[in-house]
mmCIF file as gemmi writes it, N, C-alpha and C atoms, coordinates in Angstrom:
data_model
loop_
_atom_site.group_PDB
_atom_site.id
_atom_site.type_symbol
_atom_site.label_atom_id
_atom_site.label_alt_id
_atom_site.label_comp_id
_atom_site.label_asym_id
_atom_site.label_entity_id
_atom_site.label_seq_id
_atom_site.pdbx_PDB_ins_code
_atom_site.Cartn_x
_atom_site.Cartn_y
_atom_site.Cartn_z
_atom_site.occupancy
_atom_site.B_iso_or_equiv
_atom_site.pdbx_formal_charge
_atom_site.auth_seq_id
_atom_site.auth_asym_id
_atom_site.pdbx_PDB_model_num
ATOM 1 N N . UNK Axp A 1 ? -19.851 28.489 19.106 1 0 ? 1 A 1
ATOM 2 C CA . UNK Axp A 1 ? -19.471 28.027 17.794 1 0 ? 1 A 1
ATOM 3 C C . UNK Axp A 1 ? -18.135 27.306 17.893 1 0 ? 1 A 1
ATOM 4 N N . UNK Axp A 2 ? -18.488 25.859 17.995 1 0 ? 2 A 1
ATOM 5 C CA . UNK Axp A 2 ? -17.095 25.219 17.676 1 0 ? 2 A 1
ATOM 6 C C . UNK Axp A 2 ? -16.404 24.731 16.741 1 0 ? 2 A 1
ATOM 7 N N . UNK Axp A 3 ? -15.17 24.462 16.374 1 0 ? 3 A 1
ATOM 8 C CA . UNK Axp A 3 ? -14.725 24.579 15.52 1 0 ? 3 A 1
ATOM 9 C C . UNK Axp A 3 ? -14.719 22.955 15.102 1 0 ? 3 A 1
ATOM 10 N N . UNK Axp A 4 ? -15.077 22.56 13.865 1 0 ? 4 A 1
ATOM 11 C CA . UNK Axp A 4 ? -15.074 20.761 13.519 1 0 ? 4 A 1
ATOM 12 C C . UNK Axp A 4 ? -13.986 20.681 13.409 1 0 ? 4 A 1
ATOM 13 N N . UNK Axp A 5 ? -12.788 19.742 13.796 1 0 ? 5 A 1
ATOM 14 C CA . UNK Axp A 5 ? -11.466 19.336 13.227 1 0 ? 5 A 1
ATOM 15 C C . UNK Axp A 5 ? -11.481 18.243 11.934 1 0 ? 5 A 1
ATOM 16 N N . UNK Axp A 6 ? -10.267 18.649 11.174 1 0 ? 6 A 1
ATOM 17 C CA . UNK Axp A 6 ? -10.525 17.793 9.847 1 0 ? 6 A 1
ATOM 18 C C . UNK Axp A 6 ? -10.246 16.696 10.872 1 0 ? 6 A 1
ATOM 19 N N . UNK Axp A 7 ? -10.412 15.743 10.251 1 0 ? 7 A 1
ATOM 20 C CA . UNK Axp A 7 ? -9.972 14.178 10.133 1 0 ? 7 A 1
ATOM 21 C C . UNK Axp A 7 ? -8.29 13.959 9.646 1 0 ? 7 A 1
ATOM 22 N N . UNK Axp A 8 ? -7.633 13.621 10.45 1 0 ? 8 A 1
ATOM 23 C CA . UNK Axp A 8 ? -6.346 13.442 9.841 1 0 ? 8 A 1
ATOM 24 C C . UNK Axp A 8 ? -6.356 12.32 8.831 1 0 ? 8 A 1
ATOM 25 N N . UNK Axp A 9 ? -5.597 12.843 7.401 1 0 ? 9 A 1
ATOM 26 C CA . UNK Axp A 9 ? -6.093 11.826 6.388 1 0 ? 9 A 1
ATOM 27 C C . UNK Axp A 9 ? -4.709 10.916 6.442 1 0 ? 9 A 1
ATOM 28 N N . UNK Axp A 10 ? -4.268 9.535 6.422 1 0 ? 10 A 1
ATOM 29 C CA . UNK Axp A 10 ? -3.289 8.481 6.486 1 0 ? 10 A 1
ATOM 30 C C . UNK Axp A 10 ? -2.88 9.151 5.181 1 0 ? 10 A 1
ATOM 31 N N . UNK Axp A 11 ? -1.453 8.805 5.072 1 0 ? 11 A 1
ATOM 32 C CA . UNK Axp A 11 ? -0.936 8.545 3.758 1 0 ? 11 A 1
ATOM 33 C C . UNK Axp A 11 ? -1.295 7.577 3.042 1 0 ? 11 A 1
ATOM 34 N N . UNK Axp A 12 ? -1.27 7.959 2.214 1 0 ? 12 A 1
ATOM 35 C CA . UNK Axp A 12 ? -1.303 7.062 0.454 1 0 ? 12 A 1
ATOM 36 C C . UNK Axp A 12 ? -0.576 5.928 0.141 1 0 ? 12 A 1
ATOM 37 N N . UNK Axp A 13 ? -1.445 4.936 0.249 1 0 ? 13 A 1
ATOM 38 C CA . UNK Axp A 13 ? -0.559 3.457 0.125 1 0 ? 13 A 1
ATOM 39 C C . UNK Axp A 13 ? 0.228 3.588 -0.709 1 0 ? 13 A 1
ATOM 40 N N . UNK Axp A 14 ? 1.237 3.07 -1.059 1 0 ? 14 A 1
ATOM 41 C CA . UNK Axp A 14 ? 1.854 2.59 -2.193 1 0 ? 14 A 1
ATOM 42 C C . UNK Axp A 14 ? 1.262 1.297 -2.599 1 0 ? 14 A 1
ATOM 43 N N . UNK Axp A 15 ? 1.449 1.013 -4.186 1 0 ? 15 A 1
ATOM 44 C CA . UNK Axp A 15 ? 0.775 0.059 -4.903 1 0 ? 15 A 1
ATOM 45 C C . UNK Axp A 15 ? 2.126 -1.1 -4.774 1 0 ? 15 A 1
ATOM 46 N N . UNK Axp A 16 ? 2.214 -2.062 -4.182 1 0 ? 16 A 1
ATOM 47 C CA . UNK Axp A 16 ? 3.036 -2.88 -4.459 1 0 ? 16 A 1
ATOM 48 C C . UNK Axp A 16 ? 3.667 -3.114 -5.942 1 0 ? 16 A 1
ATOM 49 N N . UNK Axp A 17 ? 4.85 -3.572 -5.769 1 0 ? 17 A 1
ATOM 50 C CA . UNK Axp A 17 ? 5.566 -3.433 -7.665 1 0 ? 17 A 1
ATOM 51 C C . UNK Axp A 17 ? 5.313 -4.751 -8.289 1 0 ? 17 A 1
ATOM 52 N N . UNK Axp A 18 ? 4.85 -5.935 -7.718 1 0 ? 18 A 1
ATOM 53 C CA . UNK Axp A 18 ? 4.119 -6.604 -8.129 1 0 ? 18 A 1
ATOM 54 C C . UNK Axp A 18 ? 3.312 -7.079 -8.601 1 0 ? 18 A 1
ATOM 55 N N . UNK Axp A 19 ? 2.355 -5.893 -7.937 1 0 ? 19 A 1
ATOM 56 C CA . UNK Axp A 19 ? 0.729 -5.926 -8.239 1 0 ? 19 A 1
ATOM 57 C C . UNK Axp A 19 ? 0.725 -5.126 -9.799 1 0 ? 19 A 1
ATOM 58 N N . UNK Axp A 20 ? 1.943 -3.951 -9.514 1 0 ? 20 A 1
ATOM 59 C CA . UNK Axp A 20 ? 1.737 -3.157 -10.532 1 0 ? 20 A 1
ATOM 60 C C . UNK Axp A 20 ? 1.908 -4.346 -11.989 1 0 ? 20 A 1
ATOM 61 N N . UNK Axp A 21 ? 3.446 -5.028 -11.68 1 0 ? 21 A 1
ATOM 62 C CA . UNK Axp A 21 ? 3.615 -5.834 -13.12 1 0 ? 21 A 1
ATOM 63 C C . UNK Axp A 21 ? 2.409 -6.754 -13.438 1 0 ? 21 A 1
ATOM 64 N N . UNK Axp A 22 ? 1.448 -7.126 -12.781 1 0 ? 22 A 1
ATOM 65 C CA . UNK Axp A 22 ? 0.259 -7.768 -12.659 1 0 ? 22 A 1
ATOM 66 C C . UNK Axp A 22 ? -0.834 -6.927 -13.464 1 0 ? 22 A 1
ATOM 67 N N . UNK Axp A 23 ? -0.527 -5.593 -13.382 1 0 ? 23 A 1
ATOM 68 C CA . UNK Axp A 23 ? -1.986 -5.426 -13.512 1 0 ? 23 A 1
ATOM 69 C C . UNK Axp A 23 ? -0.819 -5.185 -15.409 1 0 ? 23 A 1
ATOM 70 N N . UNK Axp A 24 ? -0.413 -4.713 -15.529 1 0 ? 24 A 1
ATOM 71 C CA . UNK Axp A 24 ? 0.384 -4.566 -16.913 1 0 ? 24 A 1
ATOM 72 C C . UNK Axp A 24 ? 0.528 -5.954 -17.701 1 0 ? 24 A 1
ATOM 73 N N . UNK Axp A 25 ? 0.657 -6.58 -16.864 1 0 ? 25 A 1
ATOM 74 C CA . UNK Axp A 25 ? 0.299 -8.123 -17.54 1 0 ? 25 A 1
ATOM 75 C C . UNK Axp A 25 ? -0.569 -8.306 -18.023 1 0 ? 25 A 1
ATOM 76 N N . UNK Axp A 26 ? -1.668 -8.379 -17.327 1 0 ? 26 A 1
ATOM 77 C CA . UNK Axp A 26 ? -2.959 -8.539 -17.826 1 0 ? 26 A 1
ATOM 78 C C . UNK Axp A 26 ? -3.709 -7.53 -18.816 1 0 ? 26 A 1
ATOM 79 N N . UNK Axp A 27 ? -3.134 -5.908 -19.023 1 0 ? 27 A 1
ATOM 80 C CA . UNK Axp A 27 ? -3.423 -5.466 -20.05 1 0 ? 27 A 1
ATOM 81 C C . UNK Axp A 27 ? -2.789 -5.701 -21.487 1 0 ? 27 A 1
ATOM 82 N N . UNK Axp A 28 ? -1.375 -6.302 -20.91 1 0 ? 28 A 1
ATOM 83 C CA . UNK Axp A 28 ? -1.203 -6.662 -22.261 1 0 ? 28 A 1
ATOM 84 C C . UNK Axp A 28 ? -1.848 -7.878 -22.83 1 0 ? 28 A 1
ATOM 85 N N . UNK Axp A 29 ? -2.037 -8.991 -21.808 1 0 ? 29 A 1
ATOM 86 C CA . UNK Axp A 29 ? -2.82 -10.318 -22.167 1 0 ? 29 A 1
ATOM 87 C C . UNK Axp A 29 ? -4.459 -9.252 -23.015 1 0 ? 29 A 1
ATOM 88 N N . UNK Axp A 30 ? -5.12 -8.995 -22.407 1 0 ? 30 A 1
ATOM 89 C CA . UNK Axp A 30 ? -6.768 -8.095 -22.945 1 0 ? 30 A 1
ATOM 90 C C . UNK Axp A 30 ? -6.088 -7.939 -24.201 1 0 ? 30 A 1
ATOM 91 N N . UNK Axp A 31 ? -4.826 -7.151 -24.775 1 0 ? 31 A 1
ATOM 92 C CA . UNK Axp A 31 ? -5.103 -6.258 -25.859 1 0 ? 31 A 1
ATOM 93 C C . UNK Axp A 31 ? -4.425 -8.05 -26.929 1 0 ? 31 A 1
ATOM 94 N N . UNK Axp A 32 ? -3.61 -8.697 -26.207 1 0 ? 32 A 1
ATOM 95 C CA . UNK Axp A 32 ? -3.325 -9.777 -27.34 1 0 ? 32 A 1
ATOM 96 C C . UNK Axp A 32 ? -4.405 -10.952 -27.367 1 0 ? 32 A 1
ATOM 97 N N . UNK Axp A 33 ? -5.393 -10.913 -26.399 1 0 ? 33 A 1
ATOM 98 C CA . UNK Axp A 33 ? -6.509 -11.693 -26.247 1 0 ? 33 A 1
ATOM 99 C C . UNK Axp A 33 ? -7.566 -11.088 -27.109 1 0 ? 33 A 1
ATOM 100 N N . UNK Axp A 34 ? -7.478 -9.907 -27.54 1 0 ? 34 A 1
ATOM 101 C CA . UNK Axp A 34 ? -8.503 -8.877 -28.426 1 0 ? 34 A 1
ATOM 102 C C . UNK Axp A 34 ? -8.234 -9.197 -29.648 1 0 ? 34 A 1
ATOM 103 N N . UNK Axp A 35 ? -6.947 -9.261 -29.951 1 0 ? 35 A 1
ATOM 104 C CA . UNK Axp A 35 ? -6.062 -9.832 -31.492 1 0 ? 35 A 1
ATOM 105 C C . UNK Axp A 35 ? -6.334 -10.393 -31.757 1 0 ? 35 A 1
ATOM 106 N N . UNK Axp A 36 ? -6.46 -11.714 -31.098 1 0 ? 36 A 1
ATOM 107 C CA . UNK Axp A 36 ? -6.298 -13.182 -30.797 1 0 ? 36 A 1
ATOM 108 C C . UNK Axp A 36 ? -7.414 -13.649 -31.709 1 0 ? 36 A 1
ATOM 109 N N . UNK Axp A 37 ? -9.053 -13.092 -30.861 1 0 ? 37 A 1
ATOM 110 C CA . UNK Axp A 37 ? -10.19 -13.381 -30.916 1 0 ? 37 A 1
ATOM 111 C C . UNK Axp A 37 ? -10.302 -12.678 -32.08 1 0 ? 37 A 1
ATOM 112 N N . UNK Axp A 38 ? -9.768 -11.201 -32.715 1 0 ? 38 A 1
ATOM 113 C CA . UNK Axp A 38 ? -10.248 -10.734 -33.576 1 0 ? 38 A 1
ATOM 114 C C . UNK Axp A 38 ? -9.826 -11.617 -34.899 1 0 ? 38 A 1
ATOM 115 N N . UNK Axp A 39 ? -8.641 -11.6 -35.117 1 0 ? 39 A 1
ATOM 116 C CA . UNK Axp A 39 ? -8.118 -11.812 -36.38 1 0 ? 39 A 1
ATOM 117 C C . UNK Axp A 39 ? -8.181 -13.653 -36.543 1 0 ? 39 A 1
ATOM 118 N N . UNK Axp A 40 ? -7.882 -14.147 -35.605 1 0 ? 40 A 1
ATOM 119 C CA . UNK Axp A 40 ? -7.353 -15.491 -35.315 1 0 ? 40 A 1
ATOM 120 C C . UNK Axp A 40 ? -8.624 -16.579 -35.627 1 0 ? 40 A 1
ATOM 121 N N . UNK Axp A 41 ? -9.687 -16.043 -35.443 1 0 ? 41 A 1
ATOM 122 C CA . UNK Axp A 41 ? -10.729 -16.732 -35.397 1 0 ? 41 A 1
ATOM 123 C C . UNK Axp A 41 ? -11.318 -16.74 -36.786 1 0 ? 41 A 1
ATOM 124 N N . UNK Axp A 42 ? -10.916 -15.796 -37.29 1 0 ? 42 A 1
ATOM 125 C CA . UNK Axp A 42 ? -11.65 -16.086 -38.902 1 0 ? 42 A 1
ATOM 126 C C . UNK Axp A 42 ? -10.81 -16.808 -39.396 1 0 ? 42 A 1
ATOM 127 N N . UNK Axp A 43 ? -9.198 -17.192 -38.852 1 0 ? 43 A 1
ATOM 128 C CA . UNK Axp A 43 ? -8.214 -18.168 -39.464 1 0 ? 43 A 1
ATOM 129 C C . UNK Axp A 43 ? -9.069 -19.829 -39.355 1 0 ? 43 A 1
ATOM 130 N N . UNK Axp A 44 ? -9.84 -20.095 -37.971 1 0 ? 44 A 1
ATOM 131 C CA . UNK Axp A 44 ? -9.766 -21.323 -37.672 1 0 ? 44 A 1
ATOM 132 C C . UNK Axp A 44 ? -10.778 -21.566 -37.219 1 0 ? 44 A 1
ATOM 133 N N . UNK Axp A 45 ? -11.779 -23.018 -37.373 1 0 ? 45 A 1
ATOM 134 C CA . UNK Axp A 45 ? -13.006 -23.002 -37.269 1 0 ? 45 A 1
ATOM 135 C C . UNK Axp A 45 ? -13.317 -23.926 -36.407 1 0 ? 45 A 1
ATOM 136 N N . UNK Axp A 46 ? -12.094 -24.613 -35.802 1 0 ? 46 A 1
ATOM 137 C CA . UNK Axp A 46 ? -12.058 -25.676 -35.22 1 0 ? 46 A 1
ATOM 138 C C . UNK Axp A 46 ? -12.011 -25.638 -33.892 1 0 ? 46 A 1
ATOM 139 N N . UNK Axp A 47 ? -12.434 -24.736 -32.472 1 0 ? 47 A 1
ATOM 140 C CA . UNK Axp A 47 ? -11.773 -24.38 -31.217 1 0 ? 47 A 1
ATOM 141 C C . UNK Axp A 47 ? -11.297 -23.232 -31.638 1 0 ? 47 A 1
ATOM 142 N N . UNK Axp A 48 ? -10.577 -23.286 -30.007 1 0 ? 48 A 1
ATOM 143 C CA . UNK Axp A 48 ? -9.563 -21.819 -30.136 1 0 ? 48 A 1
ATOM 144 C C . UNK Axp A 48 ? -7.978 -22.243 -30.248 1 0 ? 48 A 1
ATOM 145 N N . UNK Axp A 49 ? -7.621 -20.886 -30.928 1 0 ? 49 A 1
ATOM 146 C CA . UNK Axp A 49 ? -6.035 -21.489 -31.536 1 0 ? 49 A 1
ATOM 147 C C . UNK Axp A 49 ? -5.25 -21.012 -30.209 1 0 ? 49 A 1
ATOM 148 N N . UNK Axp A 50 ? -3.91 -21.996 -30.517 1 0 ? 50 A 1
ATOM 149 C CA . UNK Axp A 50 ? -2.661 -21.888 -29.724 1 0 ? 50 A 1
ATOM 150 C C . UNK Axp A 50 ? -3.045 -20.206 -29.067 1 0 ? 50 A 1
ATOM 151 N N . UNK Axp A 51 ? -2.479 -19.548 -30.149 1 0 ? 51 A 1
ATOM 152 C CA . UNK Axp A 51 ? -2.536 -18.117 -29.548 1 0 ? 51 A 1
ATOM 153 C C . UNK Axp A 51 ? -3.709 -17.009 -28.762 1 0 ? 51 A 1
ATOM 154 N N . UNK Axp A 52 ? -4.851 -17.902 -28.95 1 0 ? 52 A 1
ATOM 155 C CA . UNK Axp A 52 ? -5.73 -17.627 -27.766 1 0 ? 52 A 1
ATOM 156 C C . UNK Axp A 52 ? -5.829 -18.256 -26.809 1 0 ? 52 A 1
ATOM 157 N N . UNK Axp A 53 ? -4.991 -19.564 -26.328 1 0 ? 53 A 1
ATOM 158 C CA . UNK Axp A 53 ? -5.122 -20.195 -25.635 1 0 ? 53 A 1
ATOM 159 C C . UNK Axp A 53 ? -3.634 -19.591 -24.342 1 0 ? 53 A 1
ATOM 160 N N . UNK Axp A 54 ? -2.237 -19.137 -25.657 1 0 ? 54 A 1
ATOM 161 C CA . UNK Axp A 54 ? -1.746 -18.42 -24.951 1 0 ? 54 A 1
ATOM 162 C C . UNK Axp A 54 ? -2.113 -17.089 -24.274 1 0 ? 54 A 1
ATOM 163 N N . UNK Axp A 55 ? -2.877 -16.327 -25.053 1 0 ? 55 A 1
ATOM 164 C CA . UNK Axp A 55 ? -3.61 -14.598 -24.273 1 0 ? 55 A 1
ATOM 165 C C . UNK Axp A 55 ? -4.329 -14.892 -23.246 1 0 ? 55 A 1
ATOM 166 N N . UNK Axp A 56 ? -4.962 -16.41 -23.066 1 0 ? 56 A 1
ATOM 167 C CA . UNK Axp A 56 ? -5.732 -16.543 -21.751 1 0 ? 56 A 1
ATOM 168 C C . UNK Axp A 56 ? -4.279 -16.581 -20.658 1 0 ? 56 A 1
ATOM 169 N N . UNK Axp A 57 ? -3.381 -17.718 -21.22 1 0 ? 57 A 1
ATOM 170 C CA . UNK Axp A 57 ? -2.786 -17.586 -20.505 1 0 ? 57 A 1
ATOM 171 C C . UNK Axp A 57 ? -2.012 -16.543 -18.99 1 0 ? 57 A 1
ATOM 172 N N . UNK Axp A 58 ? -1.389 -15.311 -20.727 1 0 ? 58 A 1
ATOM 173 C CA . UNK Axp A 58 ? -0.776 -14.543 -20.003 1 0 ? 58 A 1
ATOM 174 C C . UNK Axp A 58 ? -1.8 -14.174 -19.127 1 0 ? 58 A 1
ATOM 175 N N . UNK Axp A 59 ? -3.011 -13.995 -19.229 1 0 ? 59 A 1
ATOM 176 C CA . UNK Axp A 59 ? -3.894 -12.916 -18.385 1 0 ? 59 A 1
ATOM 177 C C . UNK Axp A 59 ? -4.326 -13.627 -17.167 1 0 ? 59 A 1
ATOM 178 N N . UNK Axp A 60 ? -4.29 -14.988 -17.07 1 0 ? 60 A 1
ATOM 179 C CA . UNK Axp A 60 ? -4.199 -15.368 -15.57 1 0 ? 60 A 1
ATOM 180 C C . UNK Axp A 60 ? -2.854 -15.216 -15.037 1 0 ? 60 A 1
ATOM 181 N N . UNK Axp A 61 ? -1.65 -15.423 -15.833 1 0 ? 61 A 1
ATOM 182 C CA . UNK Axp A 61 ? -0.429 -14.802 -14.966 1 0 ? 61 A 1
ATOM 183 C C . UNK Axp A 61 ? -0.427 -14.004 -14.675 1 0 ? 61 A 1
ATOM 184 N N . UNK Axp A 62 ? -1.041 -13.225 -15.141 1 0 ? 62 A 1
ATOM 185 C CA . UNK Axp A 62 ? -0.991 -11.373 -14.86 1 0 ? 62 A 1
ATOM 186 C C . UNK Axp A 62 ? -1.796 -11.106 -13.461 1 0 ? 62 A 1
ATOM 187 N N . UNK Axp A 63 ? -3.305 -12.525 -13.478 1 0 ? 63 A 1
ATOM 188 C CA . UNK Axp A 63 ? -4.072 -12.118 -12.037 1 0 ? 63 A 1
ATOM 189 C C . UNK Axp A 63 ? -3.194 -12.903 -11.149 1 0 ? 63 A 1
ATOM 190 N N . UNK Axp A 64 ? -2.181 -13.782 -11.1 1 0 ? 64 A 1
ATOM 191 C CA . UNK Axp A 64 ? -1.561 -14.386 -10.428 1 0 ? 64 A 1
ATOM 192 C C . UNK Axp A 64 ? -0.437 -13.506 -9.724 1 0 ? 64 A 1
ATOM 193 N N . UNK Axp A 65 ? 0.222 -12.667 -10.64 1 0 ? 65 A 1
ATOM 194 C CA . UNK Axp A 65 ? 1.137 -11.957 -10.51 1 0 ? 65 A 1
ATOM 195 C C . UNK Axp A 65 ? 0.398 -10.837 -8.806 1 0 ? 65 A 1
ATOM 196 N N . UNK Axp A 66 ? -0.687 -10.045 -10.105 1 0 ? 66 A 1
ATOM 197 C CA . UNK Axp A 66 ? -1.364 -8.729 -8.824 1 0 ? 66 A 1
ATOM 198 C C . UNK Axp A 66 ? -1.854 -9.485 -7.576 1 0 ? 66 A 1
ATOM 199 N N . UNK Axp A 67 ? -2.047 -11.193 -7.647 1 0 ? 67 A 1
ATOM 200 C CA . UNK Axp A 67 ? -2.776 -11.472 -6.217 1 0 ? 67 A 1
ATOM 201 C C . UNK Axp A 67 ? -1.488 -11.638 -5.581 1 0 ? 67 A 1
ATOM 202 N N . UNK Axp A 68 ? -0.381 -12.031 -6.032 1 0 ? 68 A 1
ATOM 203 C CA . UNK Axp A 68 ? 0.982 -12.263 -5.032 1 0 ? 68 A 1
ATOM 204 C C . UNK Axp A 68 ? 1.358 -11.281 -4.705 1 0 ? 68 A 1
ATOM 205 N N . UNK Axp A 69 ? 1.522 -10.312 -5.638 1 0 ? 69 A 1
ATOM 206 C CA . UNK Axp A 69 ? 1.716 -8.843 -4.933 1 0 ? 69 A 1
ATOM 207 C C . UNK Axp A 69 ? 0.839 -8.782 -3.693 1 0 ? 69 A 1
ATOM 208 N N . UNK Axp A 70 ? -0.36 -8.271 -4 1 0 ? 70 A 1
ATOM 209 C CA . UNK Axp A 70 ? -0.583 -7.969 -2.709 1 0 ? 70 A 1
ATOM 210 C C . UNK Axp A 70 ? -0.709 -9.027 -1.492 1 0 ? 70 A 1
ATOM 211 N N . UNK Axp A 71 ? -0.513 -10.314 -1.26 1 0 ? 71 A 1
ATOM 212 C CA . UNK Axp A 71 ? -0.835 -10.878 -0.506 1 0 ? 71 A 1
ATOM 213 C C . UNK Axp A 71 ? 1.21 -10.65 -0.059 1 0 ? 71 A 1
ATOM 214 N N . UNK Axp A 72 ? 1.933 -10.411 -1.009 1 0 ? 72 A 1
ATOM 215 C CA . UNK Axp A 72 ? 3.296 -10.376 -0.327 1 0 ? 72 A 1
ATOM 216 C C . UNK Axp A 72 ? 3.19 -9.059 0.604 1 0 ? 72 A 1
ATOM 217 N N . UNK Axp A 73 ? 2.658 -7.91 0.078 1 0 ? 73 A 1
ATOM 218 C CA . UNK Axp A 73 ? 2.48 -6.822 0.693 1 0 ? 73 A 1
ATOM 219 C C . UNK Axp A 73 ? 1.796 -6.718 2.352 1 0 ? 73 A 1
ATOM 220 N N . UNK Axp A 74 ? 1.277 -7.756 2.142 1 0 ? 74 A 1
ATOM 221 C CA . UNK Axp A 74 ? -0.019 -8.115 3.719 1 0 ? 74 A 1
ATOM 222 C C . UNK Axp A 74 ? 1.401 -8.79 4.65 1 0 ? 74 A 1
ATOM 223 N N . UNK Axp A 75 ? 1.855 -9.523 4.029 1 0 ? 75 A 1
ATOM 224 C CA . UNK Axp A 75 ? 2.904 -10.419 5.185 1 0 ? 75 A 1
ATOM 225 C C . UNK Axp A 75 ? 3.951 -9.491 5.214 1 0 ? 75 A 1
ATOM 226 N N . UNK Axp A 76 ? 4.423 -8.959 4.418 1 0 ? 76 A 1
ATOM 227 C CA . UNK Axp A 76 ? 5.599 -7.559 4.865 1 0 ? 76 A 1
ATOM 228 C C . UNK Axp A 76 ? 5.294 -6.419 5.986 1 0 ? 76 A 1
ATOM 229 N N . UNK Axp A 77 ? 4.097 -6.109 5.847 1 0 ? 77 A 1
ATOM 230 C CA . UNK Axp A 77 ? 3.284 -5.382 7.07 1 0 ? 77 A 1
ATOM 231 C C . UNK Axp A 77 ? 1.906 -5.936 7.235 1 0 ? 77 A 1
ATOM 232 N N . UNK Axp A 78 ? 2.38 -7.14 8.23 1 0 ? 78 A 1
ATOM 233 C CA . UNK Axp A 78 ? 1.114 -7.025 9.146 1 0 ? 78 A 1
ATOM 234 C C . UNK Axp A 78 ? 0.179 -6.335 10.088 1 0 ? 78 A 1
ATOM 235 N N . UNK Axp A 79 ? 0.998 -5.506 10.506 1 0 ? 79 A 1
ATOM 236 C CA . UNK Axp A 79 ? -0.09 -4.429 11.535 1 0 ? 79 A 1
ATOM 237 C C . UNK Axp A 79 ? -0.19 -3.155 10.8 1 0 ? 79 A 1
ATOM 238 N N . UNK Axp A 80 ? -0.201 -2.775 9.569 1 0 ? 80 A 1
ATOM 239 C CA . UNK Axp A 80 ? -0.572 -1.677 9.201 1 0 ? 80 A 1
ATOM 240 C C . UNK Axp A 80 ? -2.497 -1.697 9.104 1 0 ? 80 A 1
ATOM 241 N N . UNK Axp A 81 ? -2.978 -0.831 9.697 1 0 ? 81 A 1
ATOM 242 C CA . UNK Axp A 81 ? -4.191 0.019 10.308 1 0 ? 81 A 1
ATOM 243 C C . UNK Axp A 81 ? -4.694 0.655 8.989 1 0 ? 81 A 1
ATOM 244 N N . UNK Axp A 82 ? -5.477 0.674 8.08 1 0 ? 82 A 1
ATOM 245 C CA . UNK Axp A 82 ? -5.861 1.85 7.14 1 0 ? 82 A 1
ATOM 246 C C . UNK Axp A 82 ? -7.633 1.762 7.757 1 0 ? 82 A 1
ATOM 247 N N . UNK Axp A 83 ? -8.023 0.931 8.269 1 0 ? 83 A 1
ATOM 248 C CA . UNK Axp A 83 ? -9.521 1.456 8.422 1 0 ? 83 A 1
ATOM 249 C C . UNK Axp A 83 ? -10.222 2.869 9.264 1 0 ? 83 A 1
ATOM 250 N N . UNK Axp A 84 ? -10.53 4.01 8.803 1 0 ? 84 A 1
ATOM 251 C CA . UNK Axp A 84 ? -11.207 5.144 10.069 1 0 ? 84 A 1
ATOM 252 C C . UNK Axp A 84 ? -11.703 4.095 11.034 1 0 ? 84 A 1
ATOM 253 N N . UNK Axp A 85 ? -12.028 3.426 11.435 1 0 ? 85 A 1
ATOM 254 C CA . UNK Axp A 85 ? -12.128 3.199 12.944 1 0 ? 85 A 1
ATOM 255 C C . UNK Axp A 85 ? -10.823 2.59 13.371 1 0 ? 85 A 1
ATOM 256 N N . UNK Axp A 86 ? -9.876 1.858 13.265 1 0 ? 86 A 1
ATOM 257 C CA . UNK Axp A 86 ? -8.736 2.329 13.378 1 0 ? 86 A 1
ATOM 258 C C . UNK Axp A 86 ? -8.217 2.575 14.616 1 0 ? 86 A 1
ATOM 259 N N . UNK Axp A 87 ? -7.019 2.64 14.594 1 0 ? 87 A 1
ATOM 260 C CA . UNK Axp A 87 ? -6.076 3.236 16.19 1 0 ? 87 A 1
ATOM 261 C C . UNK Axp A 87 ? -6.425 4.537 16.142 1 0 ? 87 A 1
ATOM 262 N N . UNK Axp A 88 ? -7.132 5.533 16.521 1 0 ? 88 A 1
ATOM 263 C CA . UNK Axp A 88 ? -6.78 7.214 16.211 1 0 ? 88 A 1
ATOM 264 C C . UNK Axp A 88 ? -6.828 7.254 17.657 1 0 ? 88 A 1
ATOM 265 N N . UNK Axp A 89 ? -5.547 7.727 18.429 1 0 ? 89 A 1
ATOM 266 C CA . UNK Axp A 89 ? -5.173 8.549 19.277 1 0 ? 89 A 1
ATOM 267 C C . UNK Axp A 89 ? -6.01 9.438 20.022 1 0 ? 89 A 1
ATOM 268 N N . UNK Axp A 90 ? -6.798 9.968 19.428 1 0 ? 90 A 1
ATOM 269 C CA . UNK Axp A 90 ? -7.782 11.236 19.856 1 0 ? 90 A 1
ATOM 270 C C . UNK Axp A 90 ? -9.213 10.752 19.873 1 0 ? 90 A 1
ATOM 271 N N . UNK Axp A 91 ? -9.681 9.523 20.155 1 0 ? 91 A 1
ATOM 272 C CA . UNK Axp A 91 ? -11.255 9.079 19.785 1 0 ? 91 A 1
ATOM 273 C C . UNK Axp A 91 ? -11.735 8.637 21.304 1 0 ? 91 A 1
ATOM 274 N N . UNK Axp A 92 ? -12.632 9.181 21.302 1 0 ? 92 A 1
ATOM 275 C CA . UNK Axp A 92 ? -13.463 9.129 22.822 1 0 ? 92 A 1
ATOM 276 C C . UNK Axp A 92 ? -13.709 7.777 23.007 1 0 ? 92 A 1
ATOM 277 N N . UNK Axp A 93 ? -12.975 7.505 23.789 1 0 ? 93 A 1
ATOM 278 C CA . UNK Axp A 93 ? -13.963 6.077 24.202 1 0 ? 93 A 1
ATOM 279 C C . UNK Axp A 93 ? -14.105 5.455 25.432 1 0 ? 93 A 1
C-alpha cells in the first residue's frame, strides 16, 4: 500500500492592478450602458444618443484597460511556468 503524494499546488496568481481597473471599468460602462439604453431611448427616436455612444465607449476602455494589464503582466514575467506539465522537479522522465 503506497502512499499517493498530493500534487504540490503553485501559488495563486495575483490579478494584475490593471486588469483589475479594467474589469471595474467595464462594470461601470454595463451598468451606465443599462441606463443609457433604458431611459435614454424612450428620449430619442433617431439612433443612439451621445450617452450611449459614450457607455460603449467607456466599456471598450475598460476591455482595453484588462487586455494591457495582462499583456503588461506577460512582459514583466516572462518565464513564469503555471501549466501541470510544467518544470516539476520530481517527474519521471
Amino acid at each position: 500500500m503506497g502512499t499517493n503524494p498530493q500534487p504540490v499546488r503553485a501559488p495563486a496568481q495575483r490579478i494584475p492592478g490593471l486588469t483589475k481597473a479594467g474589469a471595474a471599468t467595464i462594470v461601470f460602462g454595463l451598468v451606465f450602458d443599462l441606463s443609457e439604453h433604458s431611459f435614454a431611448a424612450a428620449r430619442t427616436t433617431a439612433g443612439f444618443s451621445i450617452g450611449e455612444h459614450a457607455a460603449h465607449l467607456v466599456v471598450l476602455v475598460g476591455m482595453i484597460l484588462g487586455l494591457v494589464g495582462i499583456i503588461a503582466d506577460g512582459v514583466r514575467h516572462p518565464g513564469r511556468v503555471d501549466r501541470p506539465e510544467g518544470r516539476d522537479p520530481r517527474a519521471v522522465r
